[in-house]
C-alpha positions in Angstrom: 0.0 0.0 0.0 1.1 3.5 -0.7 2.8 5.0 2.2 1.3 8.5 1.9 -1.9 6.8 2.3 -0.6 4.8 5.5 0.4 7.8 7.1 -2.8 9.8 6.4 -4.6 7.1 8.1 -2.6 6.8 10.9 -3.0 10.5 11.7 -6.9 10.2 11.6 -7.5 6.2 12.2 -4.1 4.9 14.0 -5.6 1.2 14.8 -6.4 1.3 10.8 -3.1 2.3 9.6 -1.4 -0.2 11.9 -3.3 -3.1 10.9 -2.8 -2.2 7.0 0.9 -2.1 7.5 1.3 -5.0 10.5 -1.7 -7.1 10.8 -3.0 -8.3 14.0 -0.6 -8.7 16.7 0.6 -6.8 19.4 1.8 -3.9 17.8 -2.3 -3.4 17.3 -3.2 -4.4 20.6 -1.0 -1.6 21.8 -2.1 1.2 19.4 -5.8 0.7 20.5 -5.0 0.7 23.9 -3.2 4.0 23.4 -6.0 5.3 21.4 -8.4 4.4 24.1 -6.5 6.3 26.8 -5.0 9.2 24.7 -5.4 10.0 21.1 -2.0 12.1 20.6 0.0 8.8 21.8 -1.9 6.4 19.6 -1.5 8.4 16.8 2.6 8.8 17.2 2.6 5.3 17.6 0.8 4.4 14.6 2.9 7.2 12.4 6.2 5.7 14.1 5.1 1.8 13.2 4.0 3.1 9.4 7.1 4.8 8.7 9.5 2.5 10.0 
């Protein structure tokens, strides 16, 4: 998938943009439990795990 894209949704649906780029496993346990506490770290997570 492009990357742009990826990015783009990670910034406005993190758990989405994780799961596109790293399926389900932990890394997408994490991001929705960041996401359900705090936005702004679920999102940093999910840019940081798309870009890498």
């Amino acid at each position: 998938m492009n990357k742009v894209v990826l990015i783009i949704l990670a910034l406005f649906l993190p758990p989405i943009g994780v799961f596109l780029k790293n399926g389900i496993g932990k890394d997408l346990l994490i991001n929705i439990v960041l996401c359900f506490f705090f936005w702004i770290p679920g999102v940093i997570h999910a840019v940081w795990l798309v870009t890498k």
